[in-house]
C-alpha atoms as an extended CHARMM CRD file, in Angstrom:
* protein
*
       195  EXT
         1         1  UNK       CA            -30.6190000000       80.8620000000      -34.6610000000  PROA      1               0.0000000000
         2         2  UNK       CA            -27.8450000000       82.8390000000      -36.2810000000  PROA      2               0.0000000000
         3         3  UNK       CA            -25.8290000000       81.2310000000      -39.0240000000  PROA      3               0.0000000000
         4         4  UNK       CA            -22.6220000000       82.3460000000      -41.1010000000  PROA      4               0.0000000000
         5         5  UNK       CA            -22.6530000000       85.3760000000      -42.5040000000  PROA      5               0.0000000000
         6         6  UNK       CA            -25.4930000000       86.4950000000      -40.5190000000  PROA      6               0.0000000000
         7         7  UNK       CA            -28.3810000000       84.4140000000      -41.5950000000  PROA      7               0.0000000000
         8         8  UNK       CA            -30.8430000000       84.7870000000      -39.2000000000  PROA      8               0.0000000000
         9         9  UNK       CA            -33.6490000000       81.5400000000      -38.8870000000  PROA      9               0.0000000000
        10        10  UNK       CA            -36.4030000000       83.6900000000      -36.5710000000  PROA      10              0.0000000000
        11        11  UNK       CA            -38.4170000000       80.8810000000      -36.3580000000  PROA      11              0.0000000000
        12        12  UNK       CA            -36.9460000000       77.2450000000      -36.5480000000  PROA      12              0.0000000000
        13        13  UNK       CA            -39.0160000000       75.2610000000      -35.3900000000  PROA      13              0.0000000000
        14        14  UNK       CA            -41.2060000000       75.9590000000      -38.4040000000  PROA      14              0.0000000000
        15        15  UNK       CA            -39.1260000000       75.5580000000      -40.6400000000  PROA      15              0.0000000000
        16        16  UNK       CA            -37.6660000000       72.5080000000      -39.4850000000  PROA      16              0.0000000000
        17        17  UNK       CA            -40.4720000000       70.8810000000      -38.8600000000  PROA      17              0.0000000000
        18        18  UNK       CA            -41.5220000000       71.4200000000      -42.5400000000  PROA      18              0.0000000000
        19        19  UNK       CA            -38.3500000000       69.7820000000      -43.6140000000  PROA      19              0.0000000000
        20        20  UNK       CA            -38.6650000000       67.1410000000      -41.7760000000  PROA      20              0.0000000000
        21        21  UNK       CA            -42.1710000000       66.4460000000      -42.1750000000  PROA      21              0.0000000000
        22        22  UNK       CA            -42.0900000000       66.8930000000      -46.2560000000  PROA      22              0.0000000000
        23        23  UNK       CA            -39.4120000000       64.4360000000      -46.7220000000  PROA      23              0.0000000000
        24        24  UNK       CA            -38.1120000000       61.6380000000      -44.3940000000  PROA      24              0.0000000000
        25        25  UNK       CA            -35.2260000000       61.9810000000      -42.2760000000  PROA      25              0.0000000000
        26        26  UNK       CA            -32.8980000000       58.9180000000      -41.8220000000  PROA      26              0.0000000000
        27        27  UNK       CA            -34.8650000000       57.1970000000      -39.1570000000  PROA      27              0.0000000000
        28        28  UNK       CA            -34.1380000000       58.0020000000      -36.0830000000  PROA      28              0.0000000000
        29        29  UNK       CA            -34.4800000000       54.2000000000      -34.5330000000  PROA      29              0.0000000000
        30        30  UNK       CA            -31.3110000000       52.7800000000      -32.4720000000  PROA      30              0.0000000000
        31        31  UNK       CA            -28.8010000000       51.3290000000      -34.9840000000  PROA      31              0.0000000000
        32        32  UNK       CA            -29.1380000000       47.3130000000      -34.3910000000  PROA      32              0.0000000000
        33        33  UNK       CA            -25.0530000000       47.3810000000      -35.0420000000  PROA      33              0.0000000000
        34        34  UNK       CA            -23.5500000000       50.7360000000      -33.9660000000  PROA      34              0.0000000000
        35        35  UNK       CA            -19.9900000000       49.1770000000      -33.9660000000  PROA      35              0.0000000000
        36        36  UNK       CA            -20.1670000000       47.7890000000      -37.5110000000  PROA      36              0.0000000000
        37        37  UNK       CA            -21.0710000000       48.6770000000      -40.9800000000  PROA      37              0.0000000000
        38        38  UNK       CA            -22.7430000000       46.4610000000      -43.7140000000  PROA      38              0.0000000000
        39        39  UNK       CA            -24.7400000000       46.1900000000      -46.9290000000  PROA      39              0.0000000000
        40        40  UNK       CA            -27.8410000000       47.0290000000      -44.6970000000  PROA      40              0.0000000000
        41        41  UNK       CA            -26.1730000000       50.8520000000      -44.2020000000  PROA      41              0.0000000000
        42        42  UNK       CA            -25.1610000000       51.2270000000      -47.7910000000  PROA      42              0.0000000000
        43        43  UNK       CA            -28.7010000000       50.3170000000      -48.9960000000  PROA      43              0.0000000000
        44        44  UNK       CA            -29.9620000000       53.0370000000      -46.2660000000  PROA      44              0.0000000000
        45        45  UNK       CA            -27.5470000000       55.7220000000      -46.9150000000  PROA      45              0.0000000000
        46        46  UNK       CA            -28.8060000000       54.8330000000      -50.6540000000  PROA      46              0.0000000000
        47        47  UNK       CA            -32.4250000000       55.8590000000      -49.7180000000  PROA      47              0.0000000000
        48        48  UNK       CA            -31.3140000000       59.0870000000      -47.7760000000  PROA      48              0.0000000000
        49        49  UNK       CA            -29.5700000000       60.2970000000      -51.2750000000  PROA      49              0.0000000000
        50        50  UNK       CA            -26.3390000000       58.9720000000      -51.2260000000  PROA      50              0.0000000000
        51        51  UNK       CA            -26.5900000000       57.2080000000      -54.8100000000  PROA      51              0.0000000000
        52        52  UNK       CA            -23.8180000000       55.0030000000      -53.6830000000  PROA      52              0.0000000000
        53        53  UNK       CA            -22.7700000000       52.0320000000      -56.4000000000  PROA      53              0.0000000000
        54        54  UNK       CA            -22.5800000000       48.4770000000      -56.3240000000  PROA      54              0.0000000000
        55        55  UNK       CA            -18.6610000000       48.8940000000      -57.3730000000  PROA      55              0.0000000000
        56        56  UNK       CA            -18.5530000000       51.7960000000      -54.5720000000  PROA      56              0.0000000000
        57        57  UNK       CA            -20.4860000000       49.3860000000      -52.3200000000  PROA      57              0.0000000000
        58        58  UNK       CA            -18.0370000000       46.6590000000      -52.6410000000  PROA      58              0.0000000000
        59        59  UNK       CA            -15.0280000000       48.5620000000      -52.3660000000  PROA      59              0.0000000000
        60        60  UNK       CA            -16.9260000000       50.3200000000      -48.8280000000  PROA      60              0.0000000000
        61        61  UNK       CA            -17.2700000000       46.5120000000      -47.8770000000  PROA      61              0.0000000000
        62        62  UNK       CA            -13.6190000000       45.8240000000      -48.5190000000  PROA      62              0.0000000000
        63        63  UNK       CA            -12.5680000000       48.3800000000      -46.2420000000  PROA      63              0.0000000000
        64        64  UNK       CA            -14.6450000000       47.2200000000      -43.4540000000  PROA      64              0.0000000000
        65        65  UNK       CA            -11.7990000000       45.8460000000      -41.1950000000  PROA      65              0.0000000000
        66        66  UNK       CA            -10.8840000000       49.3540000000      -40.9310000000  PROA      66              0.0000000000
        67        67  UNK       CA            -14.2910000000       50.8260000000      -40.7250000000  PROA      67              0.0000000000
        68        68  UNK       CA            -15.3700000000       48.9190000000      -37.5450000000  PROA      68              0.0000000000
        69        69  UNK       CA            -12.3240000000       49.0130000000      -35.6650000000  PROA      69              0.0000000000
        70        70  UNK       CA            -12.3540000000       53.0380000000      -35.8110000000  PROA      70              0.0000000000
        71        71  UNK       CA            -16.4960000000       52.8600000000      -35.0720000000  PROA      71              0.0000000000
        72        72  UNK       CA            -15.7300000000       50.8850000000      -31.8860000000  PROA      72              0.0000000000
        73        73  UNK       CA            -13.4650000000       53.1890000000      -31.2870000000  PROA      73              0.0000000000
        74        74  UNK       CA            -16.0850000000       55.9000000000      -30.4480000000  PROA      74              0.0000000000
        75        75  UNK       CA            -18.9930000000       55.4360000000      -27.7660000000  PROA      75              0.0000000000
        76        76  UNK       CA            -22.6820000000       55.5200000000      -29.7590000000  PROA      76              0.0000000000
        77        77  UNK       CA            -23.3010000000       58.0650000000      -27.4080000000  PROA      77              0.0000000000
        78        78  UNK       CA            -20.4300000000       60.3880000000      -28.5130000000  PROA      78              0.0000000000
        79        79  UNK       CA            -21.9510000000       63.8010000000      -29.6120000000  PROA      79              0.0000000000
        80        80  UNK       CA            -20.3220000000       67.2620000000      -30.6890000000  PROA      80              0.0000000000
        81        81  UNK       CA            -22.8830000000       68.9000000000      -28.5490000000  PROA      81              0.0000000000
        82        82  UNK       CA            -20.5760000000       68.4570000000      -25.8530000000  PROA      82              0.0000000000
        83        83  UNK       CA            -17.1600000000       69.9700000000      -25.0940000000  PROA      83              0.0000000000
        84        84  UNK       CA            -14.2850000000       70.2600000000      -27.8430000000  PROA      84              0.0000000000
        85        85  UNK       CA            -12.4000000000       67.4720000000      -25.5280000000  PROA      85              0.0000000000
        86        86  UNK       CA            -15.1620000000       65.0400000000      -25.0540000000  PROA      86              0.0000000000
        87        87  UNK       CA            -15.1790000000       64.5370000000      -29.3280000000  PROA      87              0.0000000000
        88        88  UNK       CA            -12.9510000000       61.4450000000      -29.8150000000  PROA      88              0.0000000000
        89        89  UNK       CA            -11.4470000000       63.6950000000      -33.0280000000  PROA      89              0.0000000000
        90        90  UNK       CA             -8.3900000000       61.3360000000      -33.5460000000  PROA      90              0.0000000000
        91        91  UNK       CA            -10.9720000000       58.3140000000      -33.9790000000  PROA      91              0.0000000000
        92        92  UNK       CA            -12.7270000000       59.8150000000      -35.6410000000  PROA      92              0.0000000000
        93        93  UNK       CA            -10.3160000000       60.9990000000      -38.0110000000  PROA      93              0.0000000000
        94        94  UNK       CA             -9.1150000000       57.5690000000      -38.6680000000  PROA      94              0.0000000000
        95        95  UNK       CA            -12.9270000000       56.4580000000      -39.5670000000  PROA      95              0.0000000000
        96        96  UNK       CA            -12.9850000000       59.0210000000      -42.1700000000  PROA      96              0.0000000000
        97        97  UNK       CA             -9.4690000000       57.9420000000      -43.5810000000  PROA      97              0.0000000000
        98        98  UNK       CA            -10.6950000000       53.9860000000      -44.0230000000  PROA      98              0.0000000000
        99        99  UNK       CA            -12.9140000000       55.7090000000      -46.6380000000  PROA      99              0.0000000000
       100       100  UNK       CA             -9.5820000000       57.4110000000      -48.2000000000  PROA      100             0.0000000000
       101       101  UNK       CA             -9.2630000000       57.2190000000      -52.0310000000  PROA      101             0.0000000000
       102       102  UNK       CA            -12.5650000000       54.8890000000      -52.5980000000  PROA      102             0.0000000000
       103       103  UNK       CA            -12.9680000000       55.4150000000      -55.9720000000  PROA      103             0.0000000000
       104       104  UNK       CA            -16.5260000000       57.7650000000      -56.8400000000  PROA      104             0.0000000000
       105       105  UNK       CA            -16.9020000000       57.9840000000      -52.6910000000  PROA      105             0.0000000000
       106       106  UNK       CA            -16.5300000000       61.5560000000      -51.4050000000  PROA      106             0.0000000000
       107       107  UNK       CA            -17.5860000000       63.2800000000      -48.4130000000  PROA      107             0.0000000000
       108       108  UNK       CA            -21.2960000000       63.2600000000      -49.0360000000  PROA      108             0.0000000000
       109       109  UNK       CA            -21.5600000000       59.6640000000      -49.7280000000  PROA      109             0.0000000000
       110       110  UNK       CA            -19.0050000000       58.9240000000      -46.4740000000  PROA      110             0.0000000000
       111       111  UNK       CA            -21.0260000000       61.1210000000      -44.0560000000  PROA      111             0.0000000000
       112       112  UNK       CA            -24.2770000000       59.8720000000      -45.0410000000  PROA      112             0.0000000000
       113       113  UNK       CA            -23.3260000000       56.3080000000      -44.3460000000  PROA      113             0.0000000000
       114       114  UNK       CA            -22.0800000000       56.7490000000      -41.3120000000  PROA      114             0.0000000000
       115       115  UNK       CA            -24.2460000000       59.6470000000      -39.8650000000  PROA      115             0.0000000000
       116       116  UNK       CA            -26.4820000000       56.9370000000      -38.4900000000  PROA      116             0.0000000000
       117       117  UNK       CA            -24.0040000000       54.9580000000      -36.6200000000  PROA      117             0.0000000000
       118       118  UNK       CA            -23.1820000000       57.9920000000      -34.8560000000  PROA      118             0.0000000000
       119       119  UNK       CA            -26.1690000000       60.5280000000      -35.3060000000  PROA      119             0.0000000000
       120       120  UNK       CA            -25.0560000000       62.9410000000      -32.9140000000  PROA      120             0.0000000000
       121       121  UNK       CA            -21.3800000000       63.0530000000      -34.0720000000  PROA      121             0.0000000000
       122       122  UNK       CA            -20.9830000000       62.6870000000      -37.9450000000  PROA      122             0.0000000000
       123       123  UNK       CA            -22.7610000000       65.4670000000      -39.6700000000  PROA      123             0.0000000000
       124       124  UNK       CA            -24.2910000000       64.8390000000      -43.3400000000  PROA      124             0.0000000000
       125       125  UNK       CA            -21.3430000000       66.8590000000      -45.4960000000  PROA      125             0.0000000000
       126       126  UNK       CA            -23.1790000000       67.0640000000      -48.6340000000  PROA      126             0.0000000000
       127       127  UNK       CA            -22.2140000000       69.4740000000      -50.8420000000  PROA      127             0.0000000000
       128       128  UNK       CA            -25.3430000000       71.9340000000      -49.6580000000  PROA      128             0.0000000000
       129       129  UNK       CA            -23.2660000000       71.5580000000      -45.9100000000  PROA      129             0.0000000000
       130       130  UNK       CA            -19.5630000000       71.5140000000      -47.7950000000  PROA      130             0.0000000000
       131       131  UNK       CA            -20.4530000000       74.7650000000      -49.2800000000  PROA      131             0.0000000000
       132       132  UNK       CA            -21.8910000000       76.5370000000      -45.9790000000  PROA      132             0.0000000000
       133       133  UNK       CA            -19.0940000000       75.5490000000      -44.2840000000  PROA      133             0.0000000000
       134       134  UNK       CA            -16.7350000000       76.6110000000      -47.0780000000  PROA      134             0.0000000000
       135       135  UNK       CA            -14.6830000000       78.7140000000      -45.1320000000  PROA      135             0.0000000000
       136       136  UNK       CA            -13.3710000000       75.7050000000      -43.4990000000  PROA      136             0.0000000000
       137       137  UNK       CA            -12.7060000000       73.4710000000      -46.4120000000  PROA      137             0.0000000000
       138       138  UNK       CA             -9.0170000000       72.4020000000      -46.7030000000  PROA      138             0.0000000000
       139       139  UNK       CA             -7.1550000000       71.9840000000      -50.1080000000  PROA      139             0.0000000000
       140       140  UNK       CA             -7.9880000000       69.0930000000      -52.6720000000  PROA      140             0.0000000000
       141       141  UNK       CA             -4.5290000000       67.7920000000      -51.4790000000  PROA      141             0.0000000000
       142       142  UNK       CA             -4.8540000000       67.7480000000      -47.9460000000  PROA      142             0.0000000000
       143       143  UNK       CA             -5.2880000000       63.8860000000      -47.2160000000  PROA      143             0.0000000000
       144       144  UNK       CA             -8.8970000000       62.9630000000      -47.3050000000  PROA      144             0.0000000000
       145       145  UNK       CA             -9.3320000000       62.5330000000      -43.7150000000  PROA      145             0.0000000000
       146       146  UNK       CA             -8.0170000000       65.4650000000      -42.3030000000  PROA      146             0.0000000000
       147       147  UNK       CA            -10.3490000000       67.7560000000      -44.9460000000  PROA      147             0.0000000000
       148       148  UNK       CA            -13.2770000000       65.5740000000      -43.3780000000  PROA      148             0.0000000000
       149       149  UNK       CA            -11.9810000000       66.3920000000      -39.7900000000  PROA      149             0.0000000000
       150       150  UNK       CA            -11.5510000000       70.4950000000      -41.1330000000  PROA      150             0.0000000000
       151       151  UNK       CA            -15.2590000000       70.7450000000      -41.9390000000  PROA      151             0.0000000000
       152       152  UNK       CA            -16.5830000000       68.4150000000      -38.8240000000  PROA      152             0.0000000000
       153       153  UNK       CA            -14.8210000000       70.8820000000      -36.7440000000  PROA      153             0.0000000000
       154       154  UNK       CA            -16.1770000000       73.8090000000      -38.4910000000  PROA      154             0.0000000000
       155       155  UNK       CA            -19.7070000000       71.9720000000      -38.1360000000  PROA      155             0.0000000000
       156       156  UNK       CA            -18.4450000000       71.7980000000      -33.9240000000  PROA      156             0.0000000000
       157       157  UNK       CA            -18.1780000000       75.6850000000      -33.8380000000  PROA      157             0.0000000000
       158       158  UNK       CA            -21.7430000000       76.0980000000      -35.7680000000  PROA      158             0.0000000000
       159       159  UNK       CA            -23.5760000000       73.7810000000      -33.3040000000  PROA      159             0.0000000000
       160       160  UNK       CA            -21.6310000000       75.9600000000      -30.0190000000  PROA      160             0.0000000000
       161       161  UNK       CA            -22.6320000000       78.9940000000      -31.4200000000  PROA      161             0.0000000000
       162       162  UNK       CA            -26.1870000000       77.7950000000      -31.5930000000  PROA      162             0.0000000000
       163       163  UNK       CA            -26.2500000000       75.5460000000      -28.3900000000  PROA      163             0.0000000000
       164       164  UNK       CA            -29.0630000000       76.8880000000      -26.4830000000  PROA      164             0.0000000000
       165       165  UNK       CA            -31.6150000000       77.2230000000      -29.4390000000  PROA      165             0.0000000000
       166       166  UNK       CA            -30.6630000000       74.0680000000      -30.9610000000  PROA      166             0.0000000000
       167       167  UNK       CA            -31.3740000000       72.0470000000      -27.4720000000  PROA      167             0.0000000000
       168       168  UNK       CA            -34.4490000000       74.2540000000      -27.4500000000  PROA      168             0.0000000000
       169       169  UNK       CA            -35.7240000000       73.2540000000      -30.6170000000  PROA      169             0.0000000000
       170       170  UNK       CA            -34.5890000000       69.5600000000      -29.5850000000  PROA      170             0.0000000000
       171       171  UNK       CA            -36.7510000000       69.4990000000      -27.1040000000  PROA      171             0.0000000000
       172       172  UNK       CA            -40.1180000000       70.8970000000      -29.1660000000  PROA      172             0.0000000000
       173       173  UNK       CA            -39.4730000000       68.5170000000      -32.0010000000  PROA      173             0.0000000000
       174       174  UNK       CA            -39.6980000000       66.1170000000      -29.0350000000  PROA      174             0.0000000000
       175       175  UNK       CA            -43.0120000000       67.3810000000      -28.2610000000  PROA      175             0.0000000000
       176       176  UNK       CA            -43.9680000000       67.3410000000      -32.0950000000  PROA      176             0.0000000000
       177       177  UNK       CA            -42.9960000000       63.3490000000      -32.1590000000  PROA      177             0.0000000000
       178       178  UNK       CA            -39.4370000000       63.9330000000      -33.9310000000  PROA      178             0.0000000000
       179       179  UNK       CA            -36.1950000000       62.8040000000      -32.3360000000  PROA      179             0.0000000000
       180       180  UNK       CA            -33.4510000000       64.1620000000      -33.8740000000  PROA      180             0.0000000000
       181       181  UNK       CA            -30.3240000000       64.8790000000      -32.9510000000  PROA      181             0.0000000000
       182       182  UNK       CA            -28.6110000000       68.3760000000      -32.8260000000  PROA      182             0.0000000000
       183       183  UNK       CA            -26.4650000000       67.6320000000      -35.0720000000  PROA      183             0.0000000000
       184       184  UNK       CA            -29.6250000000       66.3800000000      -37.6020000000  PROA      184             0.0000000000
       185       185  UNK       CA            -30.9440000000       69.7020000000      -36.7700000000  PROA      185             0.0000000000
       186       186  UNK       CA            -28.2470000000       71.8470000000      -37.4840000000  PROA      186             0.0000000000
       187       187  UNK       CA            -27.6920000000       69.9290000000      -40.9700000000  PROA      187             0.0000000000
       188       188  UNK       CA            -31.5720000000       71.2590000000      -41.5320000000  PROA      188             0.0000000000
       189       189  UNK       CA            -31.4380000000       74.4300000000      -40.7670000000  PROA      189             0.0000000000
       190       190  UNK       CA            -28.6510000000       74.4300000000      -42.9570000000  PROA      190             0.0000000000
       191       191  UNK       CA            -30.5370000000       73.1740000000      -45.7130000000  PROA      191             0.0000000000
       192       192  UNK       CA            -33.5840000000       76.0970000000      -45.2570000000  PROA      192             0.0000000000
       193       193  UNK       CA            -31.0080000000       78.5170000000      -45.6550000000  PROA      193             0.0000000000
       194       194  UNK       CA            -29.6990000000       77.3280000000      -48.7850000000  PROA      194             0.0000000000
       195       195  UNK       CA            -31.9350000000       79.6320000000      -51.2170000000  PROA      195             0.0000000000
């Protein structure tokens, strides 16, 4: 796999199986309620790092109206493995902006909430991912969702440049047990080639 600025990861399977088997992934189990969010997905997000607040929690809560009518707006199934035109991106630029000007909740703590309604879609933007895909961050002032959208679709043309190995190593963390998602993957990857 060849990342920006021509990281090369000769062998990823190794390395991504060491991430994954030294600390837990979100699990990979079929979300009971793909087309709604709750308490039950803060508290998760929570144990994947997302350090998200009770004050944060409640205001995520208050916004669910909005949050569920954009998530049944996209299919489970939808996946930026696929074409450009198959992404839903105007859907899924109006998830991102029902978490708009939450007080204390950024990208990070947005994209690891919802990454498991839609594990093949929403990458995890933490900041380790917001600064590899740096080049494609928009200005502070740029609404919130569209700077979201900017660094999903930077994410899109990662994953396409690495299509083939990433369904390759899809299919031998199969073998190994480990469903993830390309989009899961890619996020790893990322993450080994932090140092």
């Amino acid at each position: 796999m060849i990342l920006r600025s021509g990281v090369e990861i000769g062998e990823p399977l190794a390395v991504v199986l060491e991430l994954v088997e030294s600390f837990t992934p979100f699990a990979v189990d079929e979300d009971p309620q793909p087309r709604s969010i709750d308490l039950s997905d803060l508290r998760s997000a929570n144990r994947g790092g997302a350090r998200i607040s009770a004050g944060e929690s409640a205001a995520i809560l208050g916004r669910r109206p909005a949050i569920d009518r954009a998530l049944r707006a996209i299919a489970p199934g939808a996946s930026l493995a696929g074409p450009a035109s198959a992404v839903p991106w105007p859907a899924l630029a109006e998830l991102f902006e029902a978490f708009a000007d939450i007080k204390g909740v950024g990208l990070s703590k947005m994209t690891k909430t919802l990454h498991p309604k839609r594990r093949a879609l929403i990458p995890m933007l933490d900041s380790v991912v917001q600064s590899y895909l740096r080049d494609d961050v928009l200005d502070a002032g740029a609404p919130f969702g569209e700077r979201a959208l900017a660094l999903v679709r930077g994410y899109k043309r990662e994953l396409d440049l690495n299509r083939g190995p990433l369904r390759i190593l899809r299919q031998q963390l199969a073998e190994h047990g480990h469903e993830l998602t390309e989009v899961r993957i890619l996020d790893l990857v990322i993450w080994s080639a932090r140092a």
